[in-house]
C-alpha positions as CSV (number, residue, x, y, z in Angstrom):
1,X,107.2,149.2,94.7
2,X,105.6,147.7,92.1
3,X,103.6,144.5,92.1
4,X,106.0,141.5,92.7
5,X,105.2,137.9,91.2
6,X,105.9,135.0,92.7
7,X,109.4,134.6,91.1
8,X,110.5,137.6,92.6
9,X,109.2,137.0,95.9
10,X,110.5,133.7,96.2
11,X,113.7,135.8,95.7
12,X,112.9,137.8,98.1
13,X,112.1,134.8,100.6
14,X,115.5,133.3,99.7
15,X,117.1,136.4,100.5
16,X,115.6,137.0,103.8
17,X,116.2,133.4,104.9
18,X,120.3,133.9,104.1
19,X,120.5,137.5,105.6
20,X,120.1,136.9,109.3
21,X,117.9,139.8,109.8
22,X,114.9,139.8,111.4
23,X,111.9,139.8,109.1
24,X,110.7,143.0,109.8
25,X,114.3,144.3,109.7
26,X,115.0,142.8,105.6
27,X,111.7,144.7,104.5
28,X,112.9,148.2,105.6
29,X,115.7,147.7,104.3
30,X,114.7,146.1,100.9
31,X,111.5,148.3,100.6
32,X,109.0,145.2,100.3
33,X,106.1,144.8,101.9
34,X,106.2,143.0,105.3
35,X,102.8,142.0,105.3
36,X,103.3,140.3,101.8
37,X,106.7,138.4,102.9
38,X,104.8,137.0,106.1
39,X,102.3,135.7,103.3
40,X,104.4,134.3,101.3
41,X,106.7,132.6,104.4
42,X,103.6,131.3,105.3
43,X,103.5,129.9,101.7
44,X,106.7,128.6,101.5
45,X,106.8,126.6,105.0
46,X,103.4,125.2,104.2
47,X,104.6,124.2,101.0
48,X,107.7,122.0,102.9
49,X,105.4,120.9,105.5
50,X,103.2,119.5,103.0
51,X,106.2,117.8,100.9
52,X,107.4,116.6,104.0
53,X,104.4,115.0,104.8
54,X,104.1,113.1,101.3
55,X,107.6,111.8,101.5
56,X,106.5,108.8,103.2
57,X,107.0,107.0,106.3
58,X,110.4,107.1,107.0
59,X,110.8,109.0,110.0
60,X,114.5,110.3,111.1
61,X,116.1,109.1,114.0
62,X,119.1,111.7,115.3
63,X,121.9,109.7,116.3
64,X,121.3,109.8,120.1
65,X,118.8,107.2,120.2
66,X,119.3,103.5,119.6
67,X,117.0,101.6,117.9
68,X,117.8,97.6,118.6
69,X,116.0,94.8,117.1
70,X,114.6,92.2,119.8
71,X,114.5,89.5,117.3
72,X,114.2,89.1,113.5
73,X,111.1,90.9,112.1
74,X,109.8,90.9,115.4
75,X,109.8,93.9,118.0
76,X,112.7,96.4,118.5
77,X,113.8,98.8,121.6
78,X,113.9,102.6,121.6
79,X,116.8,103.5,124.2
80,X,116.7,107.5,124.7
81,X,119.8,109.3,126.1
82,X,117.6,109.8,129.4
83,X,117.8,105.8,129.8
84,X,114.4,105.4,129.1
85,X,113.7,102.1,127.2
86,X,111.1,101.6,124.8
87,X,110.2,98.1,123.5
88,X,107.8,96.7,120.6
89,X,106.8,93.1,120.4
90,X,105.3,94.3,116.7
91,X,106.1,97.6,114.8
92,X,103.3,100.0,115.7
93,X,102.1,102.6,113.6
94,X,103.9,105.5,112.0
95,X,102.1,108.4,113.4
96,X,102.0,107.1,117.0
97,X,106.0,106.4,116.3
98,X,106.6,109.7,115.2
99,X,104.8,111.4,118.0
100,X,106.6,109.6,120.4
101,X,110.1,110.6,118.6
102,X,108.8,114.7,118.0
């Protein structure tokens, strides 16, 4: 196969992720190099992480845990599906909240 560009194997990317096959598997099958799709996964998923990452602060809370202010502009509560409790006087920062919520 020739020399693909990046067009084509962001196709290619797109395709694999949509198939269902195992990586390995979609290359045999579409002839590409497996070694080259592994790079360019790599490249892709970076890419979102990154994006991800520059979206802000907002973090996303799945709708099994309760987030209750204790008063207004004051602390809040984390209640977790365990039971576990988790209260704020003030709003801590973002990457300690998001580590606590990964």
């Amino acid at each position: 196969m020739s020399r693909l560009n990046a067009t084509e194997w962001d196709k290619h990317y797109a395709h694999w992720q949509t198939s269902k096959m195992s990586l390995s598997s979609f290359c045999k099958q579409e002839g590409i190099n497996y070694q080259r799709l592994c790079y360019w996964r790599q490249i892709k998923e970076g890419t979102k992480k990154r994006q991800a990452k520059k979206s802000g602060s907002f973090i996303h809370l799945n709708n099994k845990i309760d987030v209750h202010p204790t008063s207004p502009n004051k602390g809040f509560n984390i209640n977790f599906p365990s039971g576990i409790i988790i209260s704020f006087q003030e709003l801590p920062p973002v990457e300690y909240l998001k580590s606590l919520l990964a």
